[in-house]
VEXDREN-2710 file (C-alpha; in Angstrom, 1 decimal):
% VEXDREN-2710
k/r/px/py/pz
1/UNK/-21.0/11.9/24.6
2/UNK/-22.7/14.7/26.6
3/UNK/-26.5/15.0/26.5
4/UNK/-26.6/18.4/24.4
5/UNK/-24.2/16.4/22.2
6/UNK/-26.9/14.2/21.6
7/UNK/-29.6/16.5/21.1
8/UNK/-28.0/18.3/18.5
9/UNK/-27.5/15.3/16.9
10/UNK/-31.3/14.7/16.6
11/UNK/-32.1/18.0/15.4
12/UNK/-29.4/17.7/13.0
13/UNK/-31.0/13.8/12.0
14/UNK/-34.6/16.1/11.8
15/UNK/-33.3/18.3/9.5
16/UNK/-31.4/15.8/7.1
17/UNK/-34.9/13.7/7.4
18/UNK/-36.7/17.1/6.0
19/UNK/-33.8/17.5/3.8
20/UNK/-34.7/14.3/2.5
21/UNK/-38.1/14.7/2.0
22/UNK/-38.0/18.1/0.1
23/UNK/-35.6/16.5/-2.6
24/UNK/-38.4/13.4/-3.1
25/UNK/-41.1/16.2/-3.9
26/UNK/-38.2/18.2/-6.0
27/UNK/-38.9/21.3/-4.2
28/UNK/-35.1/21.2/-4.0
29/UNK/-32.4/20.3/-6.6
30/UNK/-29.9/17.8/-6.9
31/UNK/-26.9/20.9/-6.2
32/UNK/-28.7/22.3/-3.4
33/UNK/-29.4/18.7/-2.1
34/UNK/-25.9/17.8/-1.8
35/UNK/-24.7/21.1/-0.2
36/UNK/-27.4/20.9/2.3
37/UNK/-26.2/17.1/3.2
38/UNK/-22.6/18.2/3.1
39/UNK/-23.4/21.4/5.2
40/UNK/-25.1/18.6/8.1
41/UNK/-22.7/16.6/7.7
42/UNK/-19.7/18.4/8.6
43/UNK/-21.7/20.3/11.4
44/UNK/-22.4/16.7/12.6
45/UNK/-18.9/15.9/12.7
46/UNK/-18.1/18.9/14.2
47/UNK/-20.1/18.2/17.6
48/UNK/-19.0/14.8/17.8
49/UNK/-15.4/16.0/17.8
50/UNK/-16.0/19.0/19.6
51/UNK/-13.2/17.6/22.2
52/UNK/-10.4/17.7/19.7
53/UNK/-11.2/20.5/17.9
54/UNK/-10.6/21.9/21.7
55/UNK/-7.4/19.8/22.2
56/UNK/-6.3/21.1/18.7
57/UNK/-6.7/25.3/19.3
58/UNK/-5.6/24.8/22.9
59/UNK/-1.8/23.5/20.5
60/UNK/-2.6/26.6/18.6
61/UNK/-1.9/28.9/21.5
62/UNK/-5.9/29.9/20.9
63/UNK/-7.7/30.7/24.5
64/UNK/-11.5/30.1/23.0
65/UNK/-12.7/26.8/23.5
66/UNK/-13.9/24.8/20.1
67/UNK/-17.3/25.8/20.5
68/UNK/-16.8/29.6/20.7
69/UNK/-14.4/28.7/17.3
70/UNK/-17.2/27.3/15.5
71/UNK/-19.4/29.4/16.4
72/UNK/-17.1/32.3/15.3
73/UNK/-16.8/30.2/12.0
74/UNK/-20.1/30.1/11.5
75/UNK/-20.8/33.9/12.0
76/UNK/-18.4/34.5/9.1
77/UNK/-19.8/32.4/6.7
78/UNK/-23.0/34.3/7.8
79/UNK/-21.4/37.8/6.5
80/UNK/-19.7/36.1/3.6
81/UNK/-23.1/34.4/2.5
82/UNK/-24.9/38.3/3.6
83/UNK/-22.0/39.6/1.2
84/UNK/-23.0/37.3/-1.6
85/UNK/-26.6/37.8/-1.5
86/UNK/-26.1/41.6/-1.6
87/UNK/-23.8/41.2/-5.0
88/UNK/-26.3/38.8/-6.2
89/UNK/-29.3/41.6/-5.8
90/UNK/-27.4/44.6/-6.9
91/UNK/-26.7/42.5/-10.5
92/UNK/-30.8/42.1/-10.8
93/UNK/-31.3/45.5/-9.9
94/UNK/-28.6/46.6/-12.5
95/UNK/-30.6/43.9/-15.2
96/UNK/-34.0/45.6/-14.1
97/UNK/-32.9/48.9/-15.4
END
């Protein structure tokens, strides 16, 4: 395992710790708990098999190594989540007036 393999790891351990410790005060709930957890965990998984996500787009024909595919990934779900959040606010504007 490569060193910024590992240190993504630890600041992925720091934020499940946090994670953690916001659901023991119940600042968060049980649902945002478990997609938080979930989220970490498969972005854990993610680095430690970096290598055959590679090994798997390199069978797909696809030039970008796995990290520029997850990082592509991720930038979607960014937009779809933006998208979302936009919806959400235009229904409490339309409820406001």
């Amino acid at each position: 395992m490569l060193p910024q393999q590992i240190i993504a790891l630890l600041i992925i351990l720091i934020f499940v710790i946090k994670l953690f410790t916001q659901k023991k005060k119940e600042i968060i709930n049980q649902t945002e708990f478990f997609s938080w957890l979930i989220f970490w965990f498969i972005a854990g998984l993610a680095i430690i098999f970096i290598k055959n996500i590679d090994g798997f787009l390199a069978e797909l024909g696809v030039s970008a190594s796995g990290i520029n595919f997850l990082f592509y990934i991720g930038v979607l779900i960014l937009f779809y989540f933006i998208f979302r959040l936009r919806l959400i606010i235009a229904k409490l504007d339309r409820q406001l007036t």
